[in-house]
N, C-alpha and C positions, 0 to 999 in steps of 0.2 A: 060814791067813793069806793064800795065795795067793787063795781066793776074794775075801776082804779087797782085796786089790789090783788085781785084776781090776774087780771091781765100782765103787772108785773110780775108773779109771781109766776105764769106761763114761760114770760121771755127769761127770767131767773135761770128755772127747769132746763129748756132750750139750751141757753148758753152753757151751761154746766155740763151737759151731755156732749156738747161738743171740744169744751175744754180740757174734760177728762179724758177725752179718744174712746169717750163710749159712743158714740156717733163717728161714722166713717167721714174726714175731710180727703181731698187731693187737689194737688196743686197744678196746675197747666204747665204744657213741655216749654212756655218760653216766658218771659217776665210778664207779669201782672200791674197794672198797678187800677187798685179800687180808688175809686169817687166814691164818697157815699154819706151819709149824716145820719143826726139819731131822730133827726123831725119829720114830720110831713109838710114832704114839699118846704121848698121855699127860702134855700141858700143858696140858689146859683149854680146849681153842677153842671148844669147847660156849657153855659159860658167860661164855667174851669177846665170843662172839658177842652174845650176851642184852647183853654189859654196853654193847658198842658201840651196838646196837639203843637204849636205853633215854636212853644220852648223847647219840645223833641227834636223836630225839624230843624231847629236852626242850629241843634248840639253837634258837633264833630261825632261824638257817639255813635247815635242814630239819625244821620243826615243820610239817604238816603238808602234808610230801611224800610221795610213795610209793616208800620205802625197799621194796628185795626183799635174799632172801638164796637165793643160790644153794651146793647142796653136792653133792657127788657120788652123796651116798645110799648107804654104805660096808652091803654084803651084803643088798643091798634084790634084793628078786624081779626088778623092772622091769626095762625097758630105755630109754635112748633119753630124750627129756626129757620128765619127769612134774611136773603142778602138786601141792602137797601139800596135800592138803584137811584140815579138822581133823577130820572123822571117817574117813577113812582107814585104815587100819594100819602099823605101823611094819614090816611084812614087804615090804609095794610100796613104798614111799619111803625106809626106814632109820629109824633109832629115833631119830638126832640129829635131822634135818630135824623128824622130825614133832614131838618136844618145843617145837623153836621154832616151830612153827605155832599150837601148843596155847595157847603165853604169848605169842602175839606175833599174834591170827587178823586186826588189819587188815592185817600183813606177808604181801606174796606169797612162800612159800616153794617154791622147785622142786630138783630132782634133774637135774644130765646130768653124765653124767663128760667130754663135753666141752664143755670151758667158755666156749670161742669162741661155741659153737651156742645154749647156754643162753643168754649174753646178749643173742642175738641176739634170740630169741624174749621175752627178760623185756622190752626194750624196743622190739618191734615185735610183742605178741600176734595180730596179724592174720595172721601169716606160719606160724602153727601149721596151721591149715584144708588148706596144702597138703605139711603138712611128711609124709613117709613112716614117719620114725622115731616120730611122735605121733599116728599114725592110729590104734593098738590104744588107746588113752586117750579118753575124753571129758575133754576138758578145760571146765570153767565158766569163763567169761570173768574175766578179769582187767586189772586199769588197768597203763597202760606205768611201768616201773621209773625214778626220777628218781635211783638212788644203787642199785647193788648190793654188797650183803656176799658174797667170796667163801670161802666156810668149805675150808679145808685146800686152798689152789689154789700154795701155795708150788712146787711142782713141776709145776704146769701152763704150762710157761715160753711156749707158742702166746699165750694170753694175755698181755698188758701190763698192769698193773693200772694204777689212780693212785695208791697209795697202796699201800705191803707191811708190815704188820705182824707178824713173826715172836713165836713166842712158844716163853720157854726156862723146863724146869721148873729151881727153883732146888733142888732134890733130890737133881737128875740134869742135872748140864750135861753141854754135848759134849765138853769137853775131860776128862771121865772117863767118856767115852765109845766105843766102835768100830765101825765102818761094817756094818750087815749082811752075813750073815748071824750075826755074833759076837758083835755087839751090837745097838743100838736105832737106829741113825744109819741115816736112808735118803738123807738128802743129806750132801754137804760143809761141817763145820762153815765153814767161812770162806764160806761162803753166806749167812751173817747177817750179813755187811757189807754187804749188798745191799741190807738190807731199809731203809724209811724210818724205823719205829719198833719197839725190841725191850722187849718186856714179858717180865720175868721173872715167872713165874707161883709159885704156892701156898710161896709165901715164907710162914717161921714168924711168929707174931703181933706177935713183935718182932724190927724188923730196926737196925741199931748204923748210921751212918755209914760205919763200916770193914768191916761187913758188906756193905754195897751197895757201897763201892769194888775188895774184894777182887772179890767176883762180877762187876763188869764188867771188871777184868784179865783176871781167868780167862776170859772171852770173848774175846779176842784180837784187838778190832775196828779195831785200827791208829788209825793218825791221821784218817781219813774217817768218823767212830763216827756213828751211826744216835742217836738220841737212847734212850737204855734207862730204864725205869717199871719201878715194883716192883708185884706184887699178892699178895692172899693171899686166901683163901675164907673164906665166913661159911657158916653154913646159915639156911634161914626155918623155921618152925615147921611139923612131920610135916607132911602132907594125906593123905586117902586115895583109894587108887590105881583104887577100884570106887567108885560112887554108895550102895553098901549098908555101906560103914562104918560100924563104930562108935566116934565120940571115945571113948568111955571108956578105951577099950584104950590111948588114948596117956598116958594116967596112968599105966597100967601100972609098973614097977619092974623089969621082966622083957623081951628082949628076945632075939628071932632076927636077927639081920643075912645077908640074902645079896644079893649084888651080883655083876654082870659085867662090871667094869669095871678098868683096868689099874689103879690102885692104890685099893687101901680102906682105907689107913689114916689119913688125914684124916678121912674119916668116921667110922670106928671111934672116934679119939681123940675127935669131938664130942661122939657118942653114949654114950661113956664115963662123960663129966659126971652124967649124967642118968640112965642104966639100967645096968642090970648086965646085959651081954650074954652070953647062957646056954651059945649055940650061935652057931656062923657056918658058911656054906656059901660057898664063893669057884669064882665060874665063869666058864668066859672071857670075854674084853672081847666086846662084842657078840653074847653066847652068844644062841641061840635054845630057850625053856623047853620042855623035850620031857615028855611025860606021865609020865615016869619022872620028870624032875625036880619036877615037883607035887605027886608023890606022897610024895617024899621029906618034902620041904617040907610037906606035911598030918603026915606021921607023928610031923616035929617038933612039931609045931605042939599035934597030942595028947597027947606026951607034956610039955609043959608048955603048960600051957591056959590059964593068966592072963598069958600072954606077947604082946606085938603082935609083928608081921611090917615090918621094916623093909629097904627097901630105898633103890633111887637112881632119883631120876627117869628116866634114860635106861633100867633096868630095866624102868620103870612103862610104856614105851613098849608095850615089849615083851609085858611083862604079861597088857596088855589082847587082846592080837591071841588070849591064849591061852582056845580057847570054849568049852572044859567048866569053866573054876575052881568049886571048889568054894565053897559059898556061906560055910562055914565060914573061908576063906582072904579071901574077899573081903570081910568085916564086921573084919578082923583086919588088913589089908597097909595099909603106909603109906611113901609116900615122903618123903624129905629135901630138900627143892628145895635148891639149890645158888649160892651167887653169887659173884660175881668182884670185887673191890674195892680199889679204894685204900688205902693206909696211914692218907691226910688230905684232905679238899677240895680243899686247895690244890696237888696233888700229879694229882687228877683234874681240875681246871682248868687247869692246866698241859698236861696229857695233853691236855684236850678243846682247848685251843688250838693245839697241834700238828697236832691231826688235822684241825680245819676248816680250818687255811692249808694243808696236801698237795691238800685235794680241791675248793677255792675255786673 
């Protein structure tokens, strides 16, 4: 417990120093808008990214502006600010960036864990030529940023965003939760009264009135309340993870599931509907597939042969970077794409009206 209090009592320090303008913040020359949460890992920013990306796009607004998404690139090789190319690897940029490069390639996606620097360069790419930290990279030219997405920047407080979107799993809130190392919390829950707009994430398929009132009690956001959205996940149909797939396998009736991601049991229950899942293999969040894990993963694969290979997109990142797969594994693997969604239309037009007055 005493680490428990230590620890908060650092992010306390922290926030205070920034709140007073005794720590220097700055704002980026064109709208901001933060992703981010107070947990580790494990509400979705992936896929609210994708879903904000999509609601941008289809705005009169920003219909056809040059939206970028900046992210840290969470256990990526690199260093320093990297563009993400769509043939890349998810081992130099991170396996989240490069999914949304992959669904998103007119979106400039880049990597800098600091955030200041990144935006600096998303919308002044001329300033990369002399940067020190971008000289190991050939960067291909890219058009300046008119709106950056900043994926998990909630605790980059150097940065000001325009806009903060927290996002709480509704699973796992903070208030049944405890500050690292004890629990999942890496910030202050009453640091989501800060934010502009709080989306409650992978909410069940149905959610009560009294369900959505109790859940924003239990947030504790006082009388200055942040406007809070409900969402919950769908999935799209398999795709496969090699160009050598073969559809038949998703007929299949038989199924392996492995994934490394912090929870699998939404997907589980998806894939449930539909396959009888034989076997499951669960590895860490952002695991990196080492040749023993392949191997594993063939042996299953042999001992039940009429079975497809399902995994999660952000796996599939990963996946790919791996260059011996066997060919047998890659006619057989299929990912779940993932998306993020409203309850109602009217519920994401609401949402999407909130969001274009913060960043007007």
């Amino acid at each position: 417990m005493i680490l428990n209090e230590l620890y908060g009592l650092a992010l306390r320090v922290r926030h205070k120093l920034y709140d007073k303008g005794w720590k220097k913040r700055t704002a980026a020359a064109v709208p901001t808008i933060c992703i981010g949460n107070v947990t580790a890992g494990g509400t979705g920013k992936t896929p609210h990214t994708e879903m904000l990306l999509r609601l941008l796009q289809e705005s009169e607004e920003w219909k056809g502006k040059q939206l970028a998404v900046l992210s840290r690139g969470y256990k990526r090789t690199s260093k320093g600010f990297q563009q993400v190319v769509a043939d890349g690897t998810a081992a130099f940029c991170g396996d989240e960036p490069m999914q949304v490069k992959r669904k998103f390639p007119g979106v400039v996606v880049a990597v800098d864990a600091d955030r200041v620097e990144g935006c600096g360069f998303l919308t002044n790419p001329e300033t990369l030529a002399g940067a020190k930290k971008a000289r190991r990279t050939q960067h291909p030219e890219f058009p300046a940023a008119d709106l950056i997405l900043l994926d998990d920047a909630m605790q980059h407080r150097r940065l000001t965003p325009t806009a903060t979107i927290a996002l709480v799993d509704y699973g796992r809130q903070p208030a049944d939760d405890r500050l690292l190392p004890y629990g999942r919390l890496r910030d202050l829950p009453e640091r989501l009264r800060t934010a502009d707009i709080i989306l409650v994430t992978k909410c069940p398929a149905y959610l009560s009135q009294q369900d959505r009132e109790e859940c924003i009690a239990r947030l504790g956001l006082g009388d200055a309340a942040p406007k809070v959205f409900f969402t919950t996940v769908t999935y799209d149909a398999p795709e496969g993870v090699f160009p050598e797939y073969d559809p038949r396998y998703i007929y299949s009736h038989r199924l392996i599931l492995f994934s490394g991601i912090a929870n699998d049991k939404p997907l589980r229950d998806y894939l449930s509907d539909t396959y009888k899942i034989v076997k499951r293999m669960v590895f860490p969040d952002h695991h990196r597939f080492s040749e023993a894990d392949i191997r594993r993963i063939s042996t299953l694969s042999s001992e039940n042969p009429t079975a497809a290979l399902a995994t999660t997109e952000k796996d599939a990142q990963r996946l790919r970077d791996y260059g011996e797969m066997p060919p047998g594994l890659r006619e057989r693997m299929f990912q779940v794409p993932i998306r993020a969604v409203f309850f109602s239309e009217q519920e994401r037009e609401e949402f999407r009206k909130a969001l274009l007055w913060l960043i007007k």
